[in-house]
C-alpha positions in Angstrom: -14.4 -16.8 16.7 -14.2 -19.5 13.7 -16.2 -17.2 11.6 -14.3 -13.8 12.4 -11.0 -16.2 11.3 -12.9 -17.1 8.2 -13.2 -13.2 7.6 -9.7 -12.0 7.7 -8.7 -15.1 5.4 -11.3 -13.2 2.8 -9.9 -9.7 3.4 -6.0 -11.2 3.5 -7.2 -12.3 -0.2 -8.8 -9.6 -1.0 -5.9 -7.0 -0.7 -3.8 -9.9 -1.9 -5.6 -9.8 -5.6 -5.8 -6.0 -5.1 -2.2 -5.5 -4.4 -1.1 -7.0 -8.1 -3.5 -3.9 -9.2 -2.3 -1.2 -6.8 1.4 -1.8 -7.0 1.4 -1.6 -10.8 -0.7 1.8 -10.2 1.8 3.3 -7.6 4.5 2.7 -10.2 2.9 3.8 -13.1 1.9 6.7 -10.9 5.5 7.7 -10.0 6.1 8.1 -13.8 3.2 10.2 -14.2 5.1 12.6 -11.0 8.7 12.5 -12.7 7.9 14.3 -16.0 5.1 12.0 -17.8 2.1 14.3 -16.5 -1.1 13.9 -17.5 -4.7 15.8 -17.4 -5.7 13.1 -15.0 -2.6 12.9 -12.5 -4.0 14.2 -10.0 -7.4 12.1 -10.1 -4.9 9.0 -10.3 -2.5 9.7 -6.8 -6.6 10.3 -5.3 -7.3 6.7 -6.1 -4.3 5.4 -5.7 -3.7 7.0 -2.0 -7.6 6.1 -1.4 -6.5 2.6 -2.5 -3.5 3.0 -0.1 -5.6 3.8 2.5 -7.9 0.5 2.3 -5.1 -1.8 2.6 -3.6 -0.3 5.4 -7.2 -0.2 6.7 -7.5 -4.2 5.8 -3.8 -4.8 7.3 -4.4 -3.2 10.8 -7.3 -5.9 11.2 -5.6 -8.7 9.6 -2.2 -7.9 11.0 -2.6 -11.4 13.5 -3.3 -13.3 10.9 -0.3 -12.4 8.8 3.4 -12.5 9.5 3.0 -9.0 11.3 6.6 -9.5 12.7 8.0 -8.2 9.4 5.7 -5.8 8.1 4.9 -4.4 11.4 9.0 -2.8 11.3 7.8 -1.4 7.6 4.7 -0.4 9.1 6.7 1.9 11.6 8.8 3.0 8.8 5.4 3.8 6.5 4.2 5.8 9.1 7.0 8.3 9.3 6.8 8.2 5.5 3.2 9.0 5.4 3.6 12.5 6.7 6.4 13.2 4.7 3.9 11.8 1.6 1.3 14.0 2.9 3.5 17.2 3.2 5.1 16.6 -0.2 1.7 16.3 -1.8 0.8 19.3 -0.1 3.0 21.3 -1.5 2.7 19.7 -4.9 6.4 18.4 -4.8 5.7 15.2 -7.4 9.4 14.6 -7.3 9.7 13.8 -3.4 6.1 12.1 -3.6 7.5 10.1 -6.4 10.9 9.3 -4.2 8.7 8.9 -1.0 6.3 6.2 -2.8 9.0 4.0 -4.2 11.4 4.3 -1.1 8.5 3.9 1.6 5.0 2.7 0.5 5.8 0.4 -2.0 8.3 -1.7 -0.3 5.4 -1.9 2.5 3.0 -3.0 -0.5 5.6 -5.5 -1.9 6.0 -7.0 2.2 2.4 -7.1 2.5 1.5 -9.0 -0.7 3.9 -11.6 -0.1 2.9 -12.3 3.0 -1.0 -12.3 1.9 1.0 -14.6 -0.7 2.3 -16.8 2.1 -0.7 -16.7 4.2 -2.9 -18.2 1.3 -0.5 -20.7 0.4 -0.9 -22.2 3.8 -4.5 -22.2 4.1 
């Protein structure tokens, strides 16, 4: 039990350090979707939505060791956000993606690396 404790406290750092690379991404991302296109756009949202995917991954078997109070009610509202993401990059909207990533993921990003933050602050 000690040594599965021990673990999370390694993955909560983890996506803690790669958080302060992701979130830059995301944003720099968005610009790329609102008019600043490049060859390699679409490579980028892959890895950053792949990167997305991992720290969800790493918060759904952390959650107990974070504050999951508060970013559980973002995860809910991530979620619902998630499909709309999925649809808008379906249809190649890069606006609404854009909108969708700074309004709904990010915010979740920003909660969960402050609480990863907290968490190894109090170790």
């Amino acid at each position: 039990m000690e040594n599965l404790q021990k673990e999370k406290m390694e993955a909560v750092e983890a996506v803690g350090e790669y958080l302060g690379k992701l979130i830059p991404g995301m944003q720099a991302l968005c610009g790329e979707l609102r008019g600043n296109r490049q060859p390699d756009t679409d490579d980028f949202r892959k890895q950053c939505m792949d990167g997305l995917n991992w720290v969800i991954e790493i918060y759904n078997r952390t959650a107990d060791v974070l504050d999951g109070g508060k970013i559980q009610e973002k995860k809910e509202e991530l979620n619902a956000g998630l499909l709309k993401l999925g649809e808008a990059m379906k249809n190649r909207e890069d606006e609404k993606t854009a909108q969708l990533l700074e309004e709904v993921v990010l915010p979740f990003l920003d909660s969960l690396k402050k609480a990863a933050a907290e968490r190894r602050n109090k170790m």
